[in-house]
C-alpha angles and dihedrals in degrees: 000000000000142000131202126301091251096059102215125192124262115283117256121251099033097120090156095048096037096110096051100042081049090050088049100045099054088035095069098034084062088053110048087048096251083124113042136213110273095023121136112231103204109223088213102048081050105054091041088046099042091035103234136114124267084257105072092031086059093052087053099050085051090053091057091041088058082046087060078235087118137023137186118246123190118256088007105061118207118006139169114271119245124249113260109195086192085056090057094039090048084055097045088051090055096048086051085056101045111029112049090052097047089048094055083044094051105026097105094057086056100114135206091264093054083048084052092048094047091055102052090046086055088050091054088051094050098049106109093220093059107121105214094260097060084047097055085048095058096040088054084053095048095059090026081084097055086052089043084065098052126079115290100242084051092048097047079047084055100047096045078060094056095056096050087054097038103094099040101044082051084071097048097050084066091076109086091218098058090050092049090048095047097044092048093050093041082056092054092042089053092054092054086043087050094048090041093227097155098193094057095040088053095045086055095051096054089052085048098054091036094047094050095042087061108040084046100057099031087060099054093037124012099181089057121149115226117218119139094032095055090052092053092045089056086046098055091039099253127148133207144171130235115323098195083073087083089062082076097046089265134151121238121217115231125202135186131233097243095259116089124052118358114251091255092055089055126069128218110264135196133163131156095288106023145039149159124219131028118331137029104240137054129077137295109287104037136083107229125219 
């Protein structure tokens, strides 16, 4: 759930809503880095500042500290969680496992109206004036239709997911070449969605997750292990090279098992971590030599 750019306070005069606009309020601001990790949210300066009793804001403390978003920490109170790349790399893994392969099961029962959906979402992403956070906003909605097509139980699994990676992938989002590289391969994913071709879609979706996984961790840390991702890209049959070439600002080839969707259904793709094909430079879109 998310409020405007700007987090504003609750309204005045909500009684009855006082515990989820506070929730949202200092959800967001988490999220968008206005509160750091490590920081000390004072339960009194909160309650004064938001205008609401120590009661709600409580609960919804207790509701971010079931989000892993806060902890409390002895002699310090509440404070803002820390940011745990293996965290984000454990729930990308898991998003490499379960979507792809939903979005392939349920393609077909997208309708005109998700496509629609998809689209306007895609505009919001490629307008210039967009700040990273609005960004991040319309890409979530993008790939929030395809979840809105899977089971329930798999979709709340997804979007427990998306929390764990939110803050971190906010601060991605502020380099110009992520969002390049993101907006250029949704526009391709929308096209297989729109055509319904369930092998391609899925295959996109798995460079997607992958690309971004990537780009996202080796940012914030270059020296990163990988654990969990390696193990679910076994699992789906994908093949990559070394991923301590991105410690150097490199790309990694990526490569499919033979099953999925045949090599003239699937475009050459390259963006700033991950390609297929021959090279390690060049634009989405080309193979490079």
């Amino acid at each position: 759930m998310y409020v405007d750019e700007a987090h504003p306070a609750p309204a005045a005069g909500r009684r009855g809503r006082a515990v989820e606009d506070t929730y949202t309020v200092l959800r967001e601001r988490i999220i968008a880095g206005d509160y750091r990790p490590g920081v000390s949210l004072s339960q009194v300066r909160l309650a004064e500042e938001l205008a609401v009793s120590r009661t709600p804001l409580r609960e919804a403390l207790r509701r971010l500290e079931a989000e892993h978003l806060v902890v409390s920490a002895a002699n310090r109170g509440v404070v803002v969680a820390p940011l745990a790349l293996r965290d984000v790399e454990d729930s990308y893994a898991i998003r490499l496992l379960v979507e792809p392969a939903l979005l392939s099961a349920t393609v077909q029962d997208v309708t005109d109206d998700d496509v629609t959906a998809m689209a306007t979402a895609l505009v919001e992403m490629k307008r210039t004036s967009v700040s990273p956070r609005q960004f991040q906003l319309a890409h979530w909605d993008f790939h929030r239709v395809i979840l809105g097509r899977f089971p329930t139980g798999v979709r709340e699994l997804i979007e427990t997911q998306l929390t764990t990676i939110d803050r971190h992938q906010r601060m991605y989002f502020e380099k110009p070449a992520a969002v390049d590289d993101l907006t250029d391969v949704d526009e391709m994913l929308l096209d297989a969605v729109r055509r319904r071709d369930a092998a391609c879609a899925a295959r996109l979706l798995e460079f997607h997750l992958l690309d971004t996984a990537l780009g996202l961790i080796a940012s914030v840390e270059p020296e990163h292990d990988f654990h969990s991702l390696p193990i679910a890209l076994a699992g789906a049959g994908i093949r990559t090279g070394e991923l301590a070439n991105l410690r150097n600002g490199g790309a990694v080839p990526v490569e499919w098992d033979s099953t999925g969707a045949p090599a003239t259904a699937f475009p050459a793709l390259t963006t700033t971590n991950l390609y297929t094909g021959r090279g390690s430079t060049g634009r989405l879109g080309t193979t490079p030599t």
